[in-house]
MARBA-3410 file (N, C-alpha, C, O; in Angstrom, 1 decimal):
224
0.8,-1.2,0.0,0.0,0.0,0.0,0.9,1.2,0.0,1.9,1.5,0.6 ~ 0.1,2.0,-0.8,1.5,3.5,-0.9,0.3,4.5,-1.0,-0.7,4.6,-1.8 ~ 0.8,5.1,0.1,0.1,6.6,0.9,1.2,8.0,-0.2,2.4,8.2,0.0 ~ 0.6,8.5,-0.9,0.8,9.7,-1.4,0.4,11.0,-1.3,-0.7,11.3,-1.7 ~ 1.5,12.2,-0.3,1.0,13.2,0.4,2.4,14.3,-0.5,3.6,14.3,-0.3
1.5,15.1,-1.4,1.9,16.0,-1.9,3.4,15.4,-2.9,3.3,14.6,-3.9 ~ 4.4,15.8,-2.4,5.4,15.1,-3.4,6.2,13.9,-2.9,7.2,13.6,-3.4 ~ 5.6,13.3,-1.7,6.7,12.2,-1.5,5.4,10.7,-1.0,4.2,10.8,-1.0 ~ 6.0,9.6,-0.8,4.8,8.6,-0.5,5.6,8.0,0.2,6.9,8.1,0.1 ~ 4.8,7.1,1.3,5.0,6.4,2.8,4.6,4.9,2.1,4.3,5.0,0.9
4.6,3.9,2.6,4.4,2.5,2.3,3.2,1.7,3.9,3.1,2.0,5.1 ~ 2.9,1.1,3.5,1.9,0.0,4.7,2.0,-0.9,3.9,1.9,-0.8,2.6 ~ 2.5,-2.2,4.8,2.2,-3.4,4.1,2.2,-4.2,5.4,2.9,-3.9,6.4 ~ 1.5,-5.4,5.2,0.8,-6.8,5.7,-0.1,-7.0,5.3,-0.4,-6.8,4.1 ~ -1.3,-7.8,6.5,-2.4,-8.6,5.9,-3.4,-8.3,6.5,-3.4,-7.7,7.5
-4.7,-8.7,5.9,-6.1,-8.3,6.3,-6.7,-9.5,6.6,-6.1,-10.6,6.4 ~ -7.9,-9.4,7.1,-8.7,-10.8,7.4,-9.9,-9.9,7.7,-10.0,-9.0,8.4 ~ -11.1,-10.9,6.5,-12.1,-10.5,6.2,-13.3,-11.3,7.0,-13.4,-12.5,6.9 ~ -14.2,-10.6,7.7,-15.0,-11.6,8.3,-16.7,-11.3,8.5,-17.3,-11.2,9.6 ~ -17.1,-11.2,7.4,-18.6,-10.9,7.0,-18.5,-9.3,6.5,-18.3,-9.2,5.3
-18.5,-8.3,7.0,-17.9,-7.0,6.3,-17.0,-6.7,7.0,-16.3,-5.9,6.4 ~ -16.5,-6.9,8.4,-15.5,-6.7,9.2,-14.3,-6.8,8.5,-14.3,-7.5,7.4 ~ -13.0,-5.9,9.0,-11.9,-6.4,8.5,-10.6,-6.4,9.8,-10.9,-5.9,10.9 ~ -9.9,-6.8,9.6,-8.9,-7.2,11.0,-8.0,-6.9,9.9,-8.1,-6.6,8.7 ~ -6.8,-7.2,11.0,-5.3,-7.3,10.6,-4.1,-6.8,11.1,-4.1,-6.3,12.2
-3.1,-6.8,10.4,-2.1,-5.6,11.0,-1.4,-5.3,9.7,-1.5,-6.0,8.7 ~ -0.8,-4.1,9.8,-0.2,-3.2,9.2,1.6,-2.6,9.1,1.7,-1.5,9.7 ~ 2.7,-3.1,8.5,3.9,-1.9,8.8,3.9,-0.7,7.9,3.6,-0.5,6.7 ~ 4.2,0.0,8.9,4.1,1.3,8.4,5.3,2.0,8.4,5.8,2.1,9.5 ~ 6.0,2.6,7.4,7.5,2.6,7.0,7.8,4.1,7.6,9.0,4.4,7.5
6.9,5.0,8.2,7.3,6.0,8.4,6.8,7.7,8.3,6.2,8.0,7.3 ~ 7.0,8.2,8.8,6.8,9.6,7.9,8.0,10.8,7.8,8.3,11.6,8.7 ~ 8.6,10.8,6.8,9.8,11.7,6.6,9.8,13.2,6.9,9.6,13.9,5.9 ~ 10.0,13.6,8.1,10.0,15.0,8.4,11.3,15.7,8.6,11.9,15.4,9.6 ~ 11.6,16.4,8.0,13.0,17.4,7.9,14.6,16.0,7.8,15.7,15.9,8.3
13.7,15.3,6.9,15.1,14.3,6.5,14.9,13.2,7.1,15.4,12.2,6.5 ~ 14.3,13.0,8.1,14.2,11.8,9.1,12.9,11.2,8.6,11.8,11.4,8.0 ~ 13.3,10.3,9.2,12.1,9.1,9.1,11.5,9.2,10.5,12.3,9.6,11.3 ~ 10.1,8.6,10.8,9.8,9.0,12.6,8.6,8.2,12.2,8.3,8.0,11.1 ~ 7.8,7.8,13.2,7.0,7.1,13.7,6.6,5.9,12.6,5.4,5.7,12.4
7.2,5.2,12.2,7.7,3.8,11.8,7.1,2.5,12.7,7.5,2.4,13.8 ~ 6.1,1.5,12.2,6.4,0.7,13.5,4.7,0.0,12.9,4.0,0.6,12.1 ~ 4.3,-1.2,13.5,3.0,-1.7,13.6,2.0,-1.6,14.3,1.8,-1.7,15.5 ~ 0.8,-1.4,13.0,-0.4,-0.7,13.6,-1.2,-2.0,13.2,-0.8,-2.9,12.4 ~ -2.6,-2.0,14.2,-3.6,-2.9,14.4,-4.7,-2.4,13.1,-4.5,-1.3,12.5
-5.7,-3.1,12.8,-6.7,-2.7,11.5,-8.1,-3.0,12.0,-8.4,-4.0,12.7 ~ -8.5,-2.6,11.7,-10.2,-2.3,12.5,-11.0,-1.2,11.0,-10.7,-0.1,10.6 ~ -11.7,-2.1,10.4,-12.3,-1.5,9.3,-13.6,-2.2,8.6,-13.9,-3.4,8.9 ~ -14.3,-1.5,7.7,-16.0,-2.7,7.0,-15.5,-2.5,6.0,-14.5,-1.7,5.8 ~ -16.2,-3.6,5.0,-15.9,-3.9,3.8,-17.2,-3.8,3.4,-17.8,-4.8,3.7
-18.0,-2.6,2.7,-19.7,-2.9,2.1,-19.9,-2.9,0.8,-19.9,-1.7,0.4 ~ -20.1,-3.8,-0.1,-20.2,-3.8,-1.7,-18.6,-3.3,-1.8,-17.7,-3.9,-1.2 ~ -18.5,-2.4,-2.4,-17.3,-1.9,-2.9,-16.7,-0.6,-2.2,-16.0,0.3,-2.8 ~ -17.1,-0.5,-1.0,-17.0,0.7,-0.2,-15.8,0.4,0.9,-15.9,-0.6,1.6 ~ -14.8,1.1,1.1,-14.1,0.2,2.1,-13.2,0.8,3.1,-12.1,1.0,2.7
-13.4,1.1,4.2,-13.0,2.4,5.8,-12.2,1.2,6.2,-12.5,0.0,6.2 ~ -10.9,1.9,6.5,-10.1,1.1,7.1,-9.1,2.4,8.2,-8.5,3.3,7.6 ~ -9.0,2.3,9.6,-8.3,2.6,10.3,-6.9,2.1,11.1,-6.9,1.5,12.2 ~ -6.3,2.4,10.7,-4.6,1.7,11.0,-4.0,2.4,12.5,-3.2,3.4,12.3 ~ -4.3,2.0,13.8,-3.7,2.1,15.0,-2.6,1.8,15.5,-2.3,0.6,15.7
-1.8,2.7,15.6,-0.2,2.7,15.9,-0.2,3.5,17.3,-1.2,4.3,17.6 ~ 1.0,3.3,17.9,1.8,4.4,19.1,1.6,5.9,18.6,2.6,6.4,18.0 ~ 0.7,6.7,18.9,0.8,8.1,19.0,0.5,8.6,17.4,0.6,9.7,17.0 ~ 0.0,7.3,16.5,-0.8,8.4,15.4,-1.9,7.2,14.9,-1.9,6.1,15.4 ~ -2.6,7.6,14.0,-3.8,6.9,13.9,-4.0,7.2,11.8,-4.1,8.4,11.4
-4.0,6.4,11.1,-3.9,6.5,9.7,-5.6,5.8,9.4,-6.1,4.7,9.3 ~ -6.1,7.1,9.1,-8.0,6.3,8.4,-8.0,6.2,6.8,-7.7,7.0,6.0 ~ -8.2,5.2,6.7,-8.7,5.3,4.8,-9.9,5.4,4.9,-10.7,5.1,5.7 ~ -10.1,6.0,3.5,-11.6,5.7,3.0,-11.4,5.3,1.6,-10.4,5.9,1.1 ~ -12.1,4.2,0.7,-12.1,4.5,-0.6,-13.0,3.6,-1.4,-14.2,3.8,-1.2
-12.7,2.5,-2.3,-13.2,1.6,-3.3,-12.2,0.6,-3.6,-11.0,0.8,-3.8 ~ -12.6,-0.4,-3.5,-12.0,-2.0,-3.8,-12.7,-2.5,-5.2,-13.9,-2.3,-5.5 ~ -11.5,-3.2,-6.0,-12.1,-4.0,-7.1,-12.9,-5.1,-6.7,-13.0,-5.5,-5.6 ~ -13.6,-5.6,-7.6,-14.6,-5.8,-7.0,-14.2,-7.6,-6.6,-15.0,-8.2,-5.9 ~ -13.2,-8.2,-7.0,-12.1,-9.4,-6.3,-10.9,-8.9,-5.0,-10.0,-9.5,-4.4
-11.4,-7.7,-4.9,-10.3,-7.1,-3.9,-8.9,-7.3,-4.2,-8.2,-7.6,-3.2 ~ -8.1,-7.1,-5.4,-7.5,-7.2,-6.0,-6.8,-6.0,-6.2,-5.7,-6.1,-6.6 ~ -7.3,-4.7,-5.9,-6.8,-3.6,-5.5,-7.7,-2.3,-4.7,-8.9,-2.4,-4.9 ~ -7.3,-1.4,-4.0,-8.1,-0.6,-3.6,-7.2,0.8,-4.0,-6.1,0.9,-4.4 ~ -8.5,1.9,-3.6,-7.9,3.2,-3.6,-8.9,3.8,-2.7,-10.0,3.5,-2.2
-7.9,5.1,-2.8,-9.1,6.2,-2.1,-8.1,7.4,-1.5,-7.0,7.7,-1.8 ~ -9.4,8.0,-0.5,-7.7,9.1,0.3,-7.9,8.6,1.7,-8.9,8.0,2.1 ~ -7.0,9.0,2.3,-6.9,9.1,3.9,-5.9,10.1,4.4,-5.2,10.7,3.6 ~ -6.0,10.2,5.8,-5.8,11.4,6.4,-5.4,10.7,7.9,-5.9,9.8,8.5 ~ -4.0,11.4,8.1,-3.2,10.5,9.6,-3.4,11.6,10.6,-3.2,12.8,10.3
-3.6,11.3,11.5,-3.6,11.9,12.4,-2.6,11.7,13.8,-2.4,10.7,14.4 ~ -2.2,12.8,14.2,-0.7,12.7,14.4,-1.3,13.1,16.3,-1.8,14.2,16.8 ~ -1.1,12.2,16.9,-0.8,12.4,18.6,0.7,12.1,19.4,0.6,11.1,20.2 ~ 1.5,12.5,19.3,2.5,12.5,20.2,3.8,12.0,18.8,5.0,12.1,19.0 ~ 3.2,11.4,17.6,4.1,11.3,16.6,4.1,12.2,15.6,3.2,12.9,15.7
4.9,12.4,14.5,5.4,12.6,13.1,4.3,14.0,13.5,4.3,14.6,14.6 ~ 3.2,14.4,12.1,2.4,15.0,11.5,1.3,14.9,11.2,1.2,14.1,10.3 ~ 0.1,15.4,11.7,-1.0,15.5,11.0,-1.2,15.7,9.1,-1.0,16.8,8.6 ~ -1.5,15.0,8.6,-1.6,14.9,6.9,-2.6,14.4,6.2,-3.0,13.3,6.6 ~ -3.1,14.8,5.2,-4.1,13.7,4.2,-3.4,13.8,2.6,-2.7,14.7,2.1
-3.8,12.7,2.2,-3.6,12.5,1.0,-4.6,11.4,0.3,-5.8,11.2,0.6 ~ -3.8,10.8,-1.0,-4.4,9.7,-1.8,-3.8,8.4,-1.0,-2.9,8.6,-0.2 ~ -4.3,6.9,-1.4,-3.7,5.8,-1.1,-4.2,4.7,-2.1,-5.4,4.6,-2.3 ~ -3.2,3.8,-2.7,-3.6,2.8,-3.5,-3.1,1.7,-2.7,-2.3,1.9,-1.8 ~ -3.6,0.6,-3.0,-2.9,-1.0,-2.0,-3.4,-1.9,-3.7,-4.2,-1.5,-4.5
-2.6,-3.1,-3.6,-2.3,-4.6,-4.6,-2.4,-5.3,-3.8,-1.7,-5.2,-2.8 ~ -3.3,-6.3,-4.0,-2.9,-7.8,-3.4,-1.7,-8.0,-3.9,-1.3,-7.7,-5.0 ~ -0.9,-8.5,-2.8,0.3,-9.6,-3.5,0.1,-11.3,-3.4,0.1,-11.9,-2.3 ~ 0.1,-12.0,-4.6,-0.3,-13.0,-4.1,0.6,-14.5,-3.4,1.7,-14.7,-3.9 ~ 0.4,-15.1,-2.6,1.7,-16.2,-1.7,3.1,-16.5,-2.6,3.0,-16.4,-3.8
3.5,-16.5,-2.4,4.9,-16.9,-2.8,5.2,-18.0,-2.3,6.2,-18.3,-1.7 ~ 3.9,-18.9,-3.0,4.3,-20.6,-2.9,4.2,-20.7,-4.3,3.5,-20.1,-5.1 ~ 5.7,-22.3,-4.5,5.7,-22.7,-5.9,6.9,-23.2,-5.6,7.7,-23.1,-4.7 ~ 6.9,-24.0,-7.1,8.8,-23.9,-7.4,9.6,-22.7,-7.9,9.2,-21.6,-8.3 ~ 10.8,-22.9,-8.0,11.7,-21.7,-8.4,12.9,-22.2,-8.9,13.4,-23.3,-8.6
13.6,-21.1,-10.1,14.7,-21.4,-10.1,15.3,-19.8,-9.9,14.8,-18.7,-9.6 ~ 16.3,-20.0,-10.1,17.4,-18.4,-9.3,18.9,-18.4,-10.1,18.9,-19.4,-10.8 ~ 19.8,-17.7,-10.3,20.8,-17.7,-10.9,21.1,-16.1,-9.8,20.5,-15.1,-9.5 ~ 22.4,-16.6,-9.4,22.9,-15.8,-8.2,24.3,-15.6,-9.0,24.8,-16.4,-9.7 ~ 24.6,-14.4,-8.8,25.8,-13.5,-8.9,26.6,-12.5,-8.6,26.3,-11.4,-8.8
28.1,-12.9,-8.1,28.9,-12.3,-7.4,29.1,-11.0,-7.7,29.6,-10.7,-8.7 ~ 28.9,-10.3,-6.8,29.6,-8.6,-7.1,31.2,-8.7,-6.7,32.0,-8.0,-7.3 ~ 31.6,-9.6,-5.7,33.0,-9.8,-5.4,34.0,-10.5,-6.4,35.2,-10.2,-6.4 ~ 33.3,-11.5,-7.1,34.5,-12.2,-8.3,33.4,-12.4,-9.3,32.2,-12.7,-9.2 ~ 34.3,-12.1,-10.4,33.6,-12.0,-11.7,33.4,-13.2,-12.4,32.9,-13.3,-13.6
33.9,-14.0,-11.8,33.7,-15.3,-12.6,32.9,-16.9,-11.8,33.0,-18.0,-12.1 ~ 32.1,-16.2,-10.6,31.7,-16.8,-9.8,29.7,-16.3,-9.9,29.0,-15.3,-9.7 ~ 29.5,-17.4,-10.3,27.7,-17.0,-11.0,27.5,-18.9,-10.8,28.2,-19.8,-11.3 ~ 26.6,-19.0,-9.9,25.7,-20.2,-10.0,24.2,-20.6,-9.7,23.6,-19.7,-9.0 ~ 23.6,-21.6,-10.0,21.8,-21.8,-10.1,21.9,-22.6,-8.9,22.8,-23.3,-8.3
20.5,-22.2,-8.8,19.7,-23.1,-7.5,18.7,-23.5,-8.5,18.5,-23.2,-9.7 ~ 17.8,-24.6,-7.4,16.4,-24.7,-8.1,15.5,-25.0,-6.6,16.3,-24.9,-5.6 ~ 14.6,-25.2,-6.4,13.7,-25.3,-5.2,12.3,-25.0,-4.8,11.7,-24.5,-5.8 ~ 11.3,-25.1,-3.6,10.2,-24.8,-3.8,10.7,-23.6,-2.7,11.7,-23.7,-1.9 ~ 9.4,-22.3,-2.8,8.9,-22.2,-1.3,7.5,-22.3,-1.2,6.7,-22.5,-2.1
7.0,-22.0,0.2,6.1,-21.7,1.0,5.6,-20.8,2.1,6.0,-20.7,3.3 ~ 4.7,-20.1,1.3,4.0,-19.3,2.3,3.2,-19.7,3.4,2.5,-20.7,3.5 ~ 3.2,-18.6,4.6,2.5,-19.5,5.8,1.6,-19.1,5.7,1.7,-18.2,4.8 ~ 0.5,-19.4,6.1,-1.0,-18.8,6.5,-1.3,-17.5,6.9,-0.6,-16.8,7.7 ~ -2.4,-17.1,6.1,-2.3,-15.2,7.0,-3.0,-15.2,8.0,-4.2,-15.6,7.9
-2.2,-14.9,9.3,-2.5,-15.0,10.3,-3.3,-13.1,10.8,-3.6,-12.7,12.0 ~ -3.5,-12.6,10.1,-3.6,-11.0,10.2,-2.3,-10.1,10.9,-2.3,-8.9,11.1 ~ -1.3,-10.9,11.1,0.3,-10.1,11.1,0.4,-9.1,10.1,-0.5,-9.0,9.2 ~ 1.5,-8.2,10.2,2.0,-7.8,9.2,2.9,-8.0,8.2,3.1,-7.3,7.2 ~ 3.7,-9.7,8.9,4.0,-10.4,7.7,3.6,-11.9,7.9,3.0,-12.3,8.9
4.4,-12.8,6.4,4.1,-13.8,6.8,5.4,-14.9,7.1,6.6,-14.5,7.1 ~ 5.2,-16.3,7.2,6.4,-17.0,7.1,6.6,-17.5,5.8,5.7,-17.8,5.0 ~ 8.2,-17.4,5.5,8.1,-18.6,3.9,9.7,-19.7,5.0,10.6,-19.6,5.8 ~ 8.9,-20.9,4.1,9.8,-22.0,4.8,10.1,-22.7,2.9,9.1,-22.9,2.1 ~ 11.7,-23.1,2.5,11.5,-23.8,1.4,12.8,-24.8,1.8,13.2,-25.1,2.9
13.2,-25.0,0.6,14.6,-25.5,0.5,15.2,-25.7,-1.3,14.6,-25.9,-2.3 ~ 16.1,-25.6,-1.2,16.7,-25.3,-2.6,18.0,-26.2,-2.8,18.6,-26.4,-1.7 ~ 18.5,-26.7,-3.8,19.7,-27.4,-4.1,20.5,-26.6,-5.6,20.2,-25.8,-6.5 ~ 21.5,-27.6,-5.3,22.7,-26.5,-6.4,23.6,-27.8,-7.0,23.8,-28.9,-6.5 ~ 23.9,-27.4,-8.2,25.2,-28.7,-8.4,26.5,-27.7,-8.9,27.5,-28.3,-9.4
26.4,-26.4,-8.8,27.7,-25.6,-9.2,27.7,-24.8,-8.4,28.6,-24.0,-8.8 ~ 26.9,-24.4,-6.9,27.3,-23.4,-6.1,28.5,-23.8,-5.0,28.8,-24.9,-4.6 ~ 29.0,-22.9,-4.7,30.8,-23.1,-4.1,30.9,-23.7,-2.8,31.9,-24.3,-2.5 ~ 29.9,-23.5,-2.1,29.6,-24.2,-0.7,28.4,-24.9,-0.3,28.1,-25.1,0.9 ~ 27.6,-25.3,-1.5,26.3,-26.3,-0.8,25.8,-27.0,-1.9,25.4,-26.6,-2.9
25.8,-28.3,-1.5,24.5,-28.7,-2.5,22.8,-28.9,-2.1,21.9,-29.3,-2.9 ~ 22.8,-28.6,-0.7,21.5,-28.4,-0.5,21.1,-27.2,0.7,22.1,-26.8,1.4 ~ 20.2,-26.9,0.9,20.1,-25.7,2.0,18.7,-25.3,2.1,17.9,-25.0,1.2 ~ 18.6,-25.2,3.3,17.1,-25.0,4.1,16.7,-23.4,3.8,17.7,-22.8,3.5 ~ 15.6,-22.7,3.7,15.3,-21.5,3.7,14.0,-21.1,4.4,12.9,-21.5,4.1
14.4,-20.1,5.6,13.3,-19.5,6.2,13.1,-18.1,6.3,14.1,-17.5,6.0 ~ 12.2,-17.5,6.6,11.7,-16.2,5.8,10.7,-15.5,6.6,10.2,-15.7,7.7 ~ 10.5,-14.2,5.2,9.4,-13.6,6.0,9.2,-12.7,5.1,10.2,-12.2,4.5 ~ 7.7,-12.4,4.9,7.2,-11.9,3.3,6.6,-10.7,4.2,6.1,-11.0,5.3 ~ 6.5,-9.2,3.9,5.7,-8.0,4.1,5.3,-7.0,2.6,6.2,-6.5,1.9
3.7,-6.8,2.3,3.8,-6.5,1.0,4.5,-7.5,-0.1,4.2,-8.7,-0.3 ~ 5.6,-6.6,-0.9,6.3,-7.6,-1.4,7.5,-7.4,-1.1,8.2,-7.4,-2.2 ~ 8.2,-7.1,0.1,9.1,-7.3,0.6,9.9,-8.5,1.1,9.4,-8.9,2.2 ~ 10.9,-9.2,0.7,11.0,-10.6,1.3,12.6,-10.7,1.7,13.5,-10.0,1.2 ~ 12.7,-11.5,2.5,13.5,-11.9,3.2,13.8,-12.8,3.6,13.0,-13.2,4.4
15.2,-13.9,3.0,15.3,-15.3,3.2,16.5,-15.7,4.3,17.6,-15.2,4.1 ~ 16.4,-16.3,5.2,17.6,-16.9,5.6,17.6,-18.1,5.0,16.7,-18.9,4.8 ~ 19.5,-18.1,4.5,19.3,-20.1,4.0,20.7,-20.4,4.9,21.6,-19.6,5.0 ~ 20.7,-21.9,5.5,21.4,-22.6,6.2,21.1,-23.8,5.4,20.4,-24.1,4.5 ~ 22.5,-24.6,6.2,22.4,-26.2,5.7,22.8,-26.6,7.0,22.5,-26.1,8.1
23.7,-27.8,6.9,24.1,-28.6,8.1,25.2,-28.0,8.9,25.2,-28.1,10.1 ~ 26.2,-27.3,8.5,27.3,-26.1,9.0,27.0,-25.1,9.9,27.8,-24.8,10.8 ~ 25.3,-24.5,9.7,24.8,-23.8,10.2,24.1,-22.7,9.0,23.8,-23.0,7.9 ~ 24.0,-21.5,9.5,23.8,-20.1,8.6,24.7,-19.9,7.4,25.8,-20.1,7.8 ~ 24.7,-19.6,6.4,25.2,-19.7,5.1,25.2,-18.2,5.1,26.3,-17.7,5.2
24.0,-17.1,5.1,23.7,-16.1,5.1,22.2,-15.6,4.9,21.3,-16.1,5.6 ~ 21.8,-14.5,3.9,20.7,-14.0,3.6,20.3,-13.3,2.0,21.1,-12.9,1.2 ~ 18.9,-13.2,1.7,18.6,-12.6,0.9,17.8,-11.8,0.9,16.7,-12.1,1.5 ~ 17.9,-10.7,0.2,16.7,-9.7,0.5,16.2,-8.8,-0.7,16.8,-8.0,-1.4 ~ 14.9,-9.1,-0.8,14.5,-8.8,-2.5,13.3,-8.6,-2.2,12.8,-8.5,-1.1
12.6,-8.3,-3.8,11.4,-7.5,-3.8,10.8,-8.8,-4.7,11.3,-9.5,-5.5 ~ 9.3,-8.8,-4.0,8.8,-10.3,-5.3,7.7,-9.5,-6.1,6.9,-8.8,-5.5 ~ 7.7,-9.5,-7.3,6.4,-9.4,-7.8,4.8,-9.4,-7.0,4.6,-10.2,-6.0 ~ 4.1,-8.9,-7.3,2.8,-8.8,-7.0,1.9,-10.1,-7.2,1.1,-10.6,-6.4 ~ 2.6,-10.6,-8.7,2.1,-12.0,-9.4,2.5,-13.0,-8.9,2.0,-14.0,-9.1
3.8,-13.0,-8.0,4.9,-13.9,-7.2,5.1,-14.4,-8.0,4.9,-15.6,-7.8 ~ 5.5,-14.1,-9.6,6.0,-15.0,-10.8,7.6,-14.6,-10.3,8.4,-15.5,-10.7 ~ 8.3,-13.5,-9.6,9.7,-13.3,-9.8,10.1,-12.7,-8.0,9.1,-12.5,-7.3 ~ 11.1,-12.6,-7.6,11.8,-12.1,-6.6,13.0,-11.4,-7.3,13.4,-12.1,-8.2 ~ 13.6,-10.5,-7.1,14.8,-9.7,-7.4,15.3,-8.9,-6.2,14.8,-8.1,-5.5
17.0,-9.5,-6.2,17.4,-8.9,-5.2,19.1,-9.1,-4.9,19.9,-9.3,-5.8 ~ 19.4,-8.9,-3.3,21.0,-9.4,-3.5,21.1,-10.5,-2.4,20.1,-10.8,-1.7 ~ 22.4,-11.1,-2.3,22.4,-12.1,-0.8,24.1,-11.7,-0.9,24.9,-11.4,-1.8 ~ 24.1,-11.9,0.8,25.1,-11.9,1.6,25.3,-13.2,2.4,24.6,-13.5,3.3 ~ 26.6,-14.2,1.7,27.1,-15.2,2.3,28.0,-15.1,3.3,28.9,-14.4,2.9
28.2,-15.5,4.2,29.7,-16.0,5.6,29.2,-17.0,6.2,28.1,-17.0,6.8 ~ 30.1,-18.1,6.1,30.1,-19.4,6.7,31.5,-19.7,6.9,32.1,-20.3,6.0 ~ 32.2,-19.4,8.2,33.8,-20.3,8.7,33.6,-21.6,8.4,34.6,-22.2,8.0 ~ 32.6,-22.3,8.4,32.5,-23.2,8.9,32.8,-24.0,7.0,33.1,-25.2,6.9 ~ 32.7,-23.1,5.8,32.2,-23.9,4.6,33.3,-23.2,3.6,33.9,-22.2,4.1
33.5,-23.6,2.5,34.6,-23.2,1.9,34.4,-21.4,1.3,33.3,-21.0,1.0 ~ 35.5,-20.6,1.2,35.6,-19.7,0.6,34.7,-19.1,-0.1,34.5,-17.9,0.0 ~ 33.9,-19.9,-1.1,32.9,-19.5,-1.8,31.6,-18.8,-1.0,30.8,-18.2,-1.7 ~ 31.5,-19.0,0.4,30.7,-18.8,1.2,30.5,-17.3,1.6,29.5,-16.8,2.0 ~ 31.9,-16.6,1.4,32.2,-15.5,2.0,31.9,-14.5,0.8,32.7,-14.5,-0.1
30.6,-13.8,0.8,30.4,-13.8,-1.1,29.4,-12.9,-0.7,28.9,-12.8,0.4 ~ 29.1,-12.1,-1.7,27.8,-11.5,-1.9,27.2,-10.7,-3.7,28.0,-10.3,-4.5 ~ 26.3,-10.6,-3.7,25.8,-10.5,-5.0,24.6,-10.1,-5.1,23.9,-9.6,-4.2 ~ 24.1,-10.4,-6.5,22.6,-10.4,-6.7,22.1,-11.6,-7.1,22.9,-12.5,-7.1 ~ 20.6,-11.8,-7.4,20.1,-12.7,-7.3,19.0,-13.1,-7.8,18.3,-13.2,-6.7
18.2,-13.4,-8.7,16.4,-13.0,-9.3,16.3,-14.1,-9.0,17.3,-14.7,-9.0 ~ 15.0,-15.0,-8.7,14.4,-15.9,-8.3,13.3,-15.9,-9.2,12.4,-15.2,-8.8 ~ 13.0,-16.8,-11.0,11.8,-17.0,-11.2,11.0,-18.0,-10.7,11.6,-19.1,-10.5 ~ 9.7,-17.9,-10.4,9.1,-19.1,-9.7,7.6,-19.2,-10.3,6.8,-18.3,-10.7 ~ 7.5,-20.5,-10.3,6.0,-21.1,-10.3,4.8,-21.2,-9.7,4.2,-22.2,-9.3
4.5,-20.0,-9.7,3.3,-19.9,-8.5,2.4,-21.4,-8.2,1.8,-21.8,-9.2 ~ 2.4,-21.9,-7.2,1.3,-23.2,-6.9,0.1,-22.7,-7.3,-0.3,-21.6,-6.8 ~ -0.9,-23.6,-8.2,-2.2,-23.3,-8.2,-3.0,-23.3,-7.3,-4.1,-22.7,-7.5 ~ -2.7,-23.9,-6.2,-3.1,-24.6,-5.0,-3.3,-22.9,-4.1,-3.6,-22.8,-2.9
END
């Protein structure tokens, strides 16, 4: 979700849960930039109706209060409208416009092609599934997969655990050594792609470990 107030925009992202017109959930909220800074950042609660295509949603945080009002497609596949924050002991009082996208799970298979910003001649594939957890009305969710390699420098197989907000993602991957490192990327809306970089260190695993790069992940969304 991206809040737009005159020339700059804020972000919200997590999950909703719909329950007759009721709506729940939780929300992160990235901030509000005043004189350079970023300030009152942090997770708000969601308390909102859903009627025909009508849709009030209130986002409760520490010391400010963010109301929508607007219109949902009619699969809830996207919304808009304006809202207006209200600022108690944080950031700024403001209104603006706001749009939100479903993003959809980021379960499936995948393949990846990872590459070194440190040596130029070090680029290898994974292939693997993940899995999204259940929306629990958090602000994010869990991804649990695992992935294998036959030309990467320190593994041929490795565990991956996570955590999806919006479409912000974030993987740890380990094997039997321990922690290998991380990745951190943006997935599509469609969860057909992830793009992003990772950071390797493992004492424990050969040189190749100590590494970092980029990394696109195409994946197979599960029909399921």
């Amino acid at each position: 979700m991206t809040l737009q107030h005159k020339n700059r925009s804020e972000t919200q992202s997590g999950f909703l849960l719909q329950s007759g017109n009721v709506l729940g959930g939780s929300l992160l909220f990235s901030g509000q930039t005043i004189s350079g800074q970023t300030v009152c950042s942090g997770v708000g609660s969601v308390l909102g109706q859903a009627n025909g295509g009508s849709v009030t949603i209130a986002v409760t945080q520490t010391a400010q209060t963010a109301n929508l009002t607007g219109t949902a497609a009619t699969d809830f596949s996207s919304m808009n409208g304006n809202y207006s924050i209200l600022a108690s002991g944080c950031g700024k009082t403001e209104a603006g416009t706001w749009t939100a996208t479903r993003v959809s799970p980021l379960t499936g298979t995948f393949s990846a092609q990872f590459t070194s910003t440190q040596s130029s001649s070090l680029v290898f594939n994974v292939t693997g599934t993940l899995t999204q957890g259940k929306n629990k009305g958090n602000s994010f969710a869990t991804i649990s997969g695992s992935m294998t390699s036959t030309d990467a420098p320190c593994f041929t197989s490795a565990s991956i655990s996570g955590v999806i907000s919006g479409t912000a993602v974030v993987l740890n991957i380990s094997n039997s050594t321990g922690s290998l490192g991380k990745y951190s990327g943006t997935a599509a809306t469609d969860a057909s792609e992830i793009t992003g970089g990772y950071s390797f260190s493992n004492a424990q695993t050969p040189s190749g470990c100590n590494d970092e790069g980029k990394a696109n992940f195409t994946i197979n969304p599960s029909s399921g």
